[in-house]
C-alpha positions as CSV (number, residue, x, y, z in Angstrom):
1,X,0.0,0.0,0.0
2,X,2.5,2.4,1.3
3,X,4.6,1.7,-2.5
4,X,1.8,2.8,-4.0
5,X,1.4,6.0,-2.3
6,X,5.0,6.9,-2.5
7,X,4.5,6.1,-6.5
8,X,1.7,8.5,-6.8
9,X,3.6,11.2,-4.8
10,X,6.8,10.6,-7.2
11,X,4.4,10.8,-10.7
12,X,2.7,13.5,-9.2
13,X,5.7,15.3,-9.1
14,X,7.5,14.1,-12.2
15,X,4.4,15.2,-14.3
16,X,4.1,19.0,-12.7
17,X,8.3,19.5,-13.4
18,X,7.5,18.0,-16.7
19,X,4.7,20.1,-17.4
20,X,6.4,23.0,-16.7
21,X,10.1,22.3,-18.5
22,X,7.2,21.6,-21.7
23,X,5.8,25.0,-21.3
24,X,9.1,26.8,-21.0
25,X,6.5,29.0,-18.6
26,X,7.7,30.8,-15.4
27,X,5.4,29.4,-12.7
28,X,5.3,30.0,-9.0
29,X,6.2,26.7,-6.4
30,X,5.3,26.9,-2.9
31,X,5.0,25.0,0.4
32,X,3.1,25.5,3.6
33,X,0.8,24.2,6.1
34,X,-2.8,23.2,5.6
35,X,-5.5,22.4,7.6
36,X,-8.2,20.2,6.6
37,X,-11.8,19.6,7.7
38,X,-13.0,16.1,6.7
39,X,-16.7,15.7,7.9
40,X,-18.8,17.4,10.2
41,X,-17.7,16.0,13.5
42,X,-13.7,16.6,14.4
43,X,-13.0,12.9,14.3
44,X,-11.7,13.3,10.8
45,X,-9.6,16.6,11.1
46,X,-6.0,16.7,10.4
47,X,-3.1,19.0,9.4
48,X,0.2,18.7,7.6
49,X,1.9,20.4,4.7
50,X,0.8,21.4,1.5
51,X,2.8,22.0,-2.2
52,X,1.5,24.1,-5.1
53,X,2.2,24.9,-8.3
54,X,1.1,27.9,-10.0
55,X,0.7,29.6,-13.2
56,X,-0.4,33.4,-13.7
57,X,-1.8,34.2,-16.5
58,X,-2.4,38.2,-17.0
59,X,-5.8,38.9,-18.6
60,X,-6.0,42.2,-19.1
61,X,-3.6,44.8,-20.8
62,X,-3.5,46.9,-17.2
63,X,-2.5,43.5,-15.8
64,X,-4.7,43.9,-13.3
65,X,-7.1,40.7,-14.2
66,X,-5.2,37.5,-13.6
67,X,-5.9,34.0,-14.1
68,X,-3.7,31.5,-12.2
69,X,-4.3,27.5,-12.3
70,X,-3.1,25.8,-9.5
71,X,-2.1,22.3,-8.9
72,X,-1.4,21.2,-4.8
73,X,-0.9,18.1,-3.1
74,X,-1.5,18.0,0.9
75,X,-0.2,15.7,3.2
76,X,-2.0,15.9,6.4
77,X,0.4,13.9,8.8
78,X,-1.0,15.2,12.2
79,X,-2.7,12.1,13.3
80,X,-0.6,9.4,11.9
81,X,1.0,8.7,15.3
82,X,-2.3,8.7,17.4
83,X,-2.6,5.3,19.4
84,X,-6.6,5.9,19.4
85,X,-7.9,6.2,15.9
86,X,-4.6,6.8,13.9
87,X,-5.3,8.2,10.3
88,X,-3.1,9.5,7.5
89,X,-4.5,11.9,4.5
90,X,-3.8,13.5,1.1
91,X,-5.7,15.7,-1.2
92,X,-4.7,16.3,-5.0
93,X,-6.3,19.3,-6.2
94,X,-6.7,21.5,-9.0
95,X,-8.0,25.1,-8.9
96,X,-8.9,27.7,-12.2
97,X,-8.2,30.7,-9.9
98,X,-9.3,34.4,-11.0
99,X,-7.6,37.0,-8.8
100,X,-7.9,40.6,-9.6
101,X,-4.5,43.4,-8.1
102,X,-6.0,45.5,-6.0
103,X,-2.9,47.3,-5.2
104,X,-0.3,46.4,-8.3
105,X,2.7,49.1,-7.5
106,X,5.9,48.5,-8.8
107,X,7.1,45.8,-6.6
108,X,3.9,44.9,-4.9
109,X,1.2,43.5,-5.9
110,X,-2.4,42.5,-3.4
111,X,-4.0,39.9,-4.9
112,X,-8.0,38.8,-3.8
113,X,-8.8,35.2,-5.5
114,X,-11.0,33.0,-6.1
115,X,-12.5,30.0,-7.7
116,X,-14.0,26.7,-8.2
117,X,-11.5,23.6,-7.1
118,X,-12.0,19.8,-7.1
119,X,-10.0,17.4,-4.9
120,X,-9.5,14.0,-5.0
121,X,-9.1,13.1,-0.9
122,X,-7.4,9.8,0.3
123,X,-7.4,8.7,3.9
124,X,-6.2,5.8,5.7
125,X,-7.9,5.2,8.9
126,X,-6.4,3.2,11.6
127,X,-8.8,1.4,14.3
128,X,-9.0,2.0,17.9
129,X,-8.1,0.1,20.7
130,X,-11.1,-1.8,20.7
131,X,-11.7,-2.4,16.7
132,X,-8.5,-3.1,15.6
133,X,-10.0,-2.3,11.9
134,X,-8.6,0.3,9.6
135,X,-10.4,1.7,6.9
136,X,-9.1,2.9,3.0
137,X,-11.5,5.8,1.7
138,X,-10.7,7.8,-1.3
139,X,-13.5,10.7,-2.3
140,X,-13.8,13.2,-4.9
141,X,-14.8,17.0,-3.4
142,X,-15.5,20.5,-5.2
143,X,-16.3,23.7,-4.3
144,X,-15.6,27.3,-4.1
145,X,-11.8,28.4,-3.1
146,X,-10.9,32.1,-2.4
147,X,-8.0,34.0,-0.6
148,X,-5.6,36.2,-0.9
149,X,-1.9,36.4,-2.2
150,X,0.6,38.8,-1.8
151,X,3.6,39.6,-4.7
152,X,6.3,41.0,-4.1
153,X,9.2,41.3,-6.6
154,X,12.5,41.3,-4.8
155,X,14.8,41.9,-7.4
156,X,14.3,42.0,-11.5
157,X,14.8,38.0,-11.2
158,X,13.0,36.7,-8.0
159,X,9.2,37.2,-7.4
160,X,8.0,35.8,-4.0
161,X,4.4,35.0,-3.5
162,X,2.7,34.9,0.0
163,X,-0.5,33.6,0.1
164,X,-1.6,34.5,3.9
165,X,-5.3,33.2,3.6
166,X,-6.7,31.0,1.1
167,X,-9.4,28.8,1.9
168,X,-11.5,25.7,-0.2
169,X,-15.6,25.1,0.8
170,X,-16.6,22.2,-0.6
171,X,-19.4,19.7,-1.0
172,X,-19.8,16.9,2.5
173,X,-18.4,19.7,4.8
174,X,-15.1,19.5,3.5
175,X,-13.1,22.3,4.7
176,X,-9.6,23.2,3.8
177,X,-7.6,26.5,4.8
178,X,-4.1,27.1,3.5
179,X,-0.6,29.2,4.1
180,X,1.5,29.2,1.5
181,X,5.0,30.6,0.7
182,X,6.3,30.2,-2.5
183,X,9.2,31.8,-5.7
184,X,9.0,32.5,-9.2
185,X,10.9,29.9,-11.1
């Protein structure tokens, strides 16, 4: 099971560098942390870290209008060491954002976004003390993502890209908020 995963995580990677050496396209890579709501009750909740890849897109002549597709894998960890009810997560999700500069000065740019998203979620449950069971589920969610990013060009070369606040609503009370930081390649 676990060769599996790690194969996913590996293609998952080798097809966004791929993607991205095919496009000869500047695109912005960042990690943070995520926090993830599964279902209604907090049995399910769990943080970890999360890795996207983005590419803005300007719109409008001004360059004010921006449209910036996201790819980001999550790997919420938090619980995997529990001894009651251990569980181990990961989301893959895409994400046509829209963001519009609010403030686009010379260096600085303030960035309000949003969008629709769909996630494919994967969790590994372990059983309690009692159960001994562990459960495999793997789930498809969508919904509405919006946030807010924050550019700032530090030299003619490098372009870093905090994104304070961005948070996913989506269908079965899935919930996921993100902090990202993350550099022009």
């Amino acid at each position: 099971m676990e060769l599996t995963r790690g194969l996913q995580f590996v293609a998952v990677l080798v097809i966004m560098c791929l993607s991205v050496a095919i496009a000869h396209a500047q695109v912005i890579l960042s990690g943070g942390y995520t926090e993830t709501f599964l279902s209604e009750s907090a049995v399910d909740d769990a943080s970890g870290f999360i890795m996207l890849v983005q590419k803005p897109i300007e719109l409008s002549e001004s360059g004010r209008l921006e449209f910036a597709p996201k790819v980001g894998l999550s790997v919420l960890n938090s619980r995997a060491d529990e001894q009651f009810s251990p569980s181990l997560s990961t989301t893959l999700h895409f994400a046509p954002m829209f963001g519009y500069h609010i403030v686009n000065a010379q260096k600085l740019s303030i960035i309000p976004f949003a969008g629709p998203f769909g996630s494919w979620v994967n969790w590994l449950k372990g059983g309690d003390a009692l159960a001994r069971e562990s459960s495999y589920v793997s789930e498809f969610r969508f919904g509405i993502e919006a946030g807010v990013a924050v550019d700032w060009a530090v030299s003619d070369k490098v372009k870093v890209r905090l994104i304070p606040y961005s948070v996913q609503f989506g269908n079965e009370s899935f919930r996921q908020g993100n902090l990202t930081l993350g550099f022009e390649l």
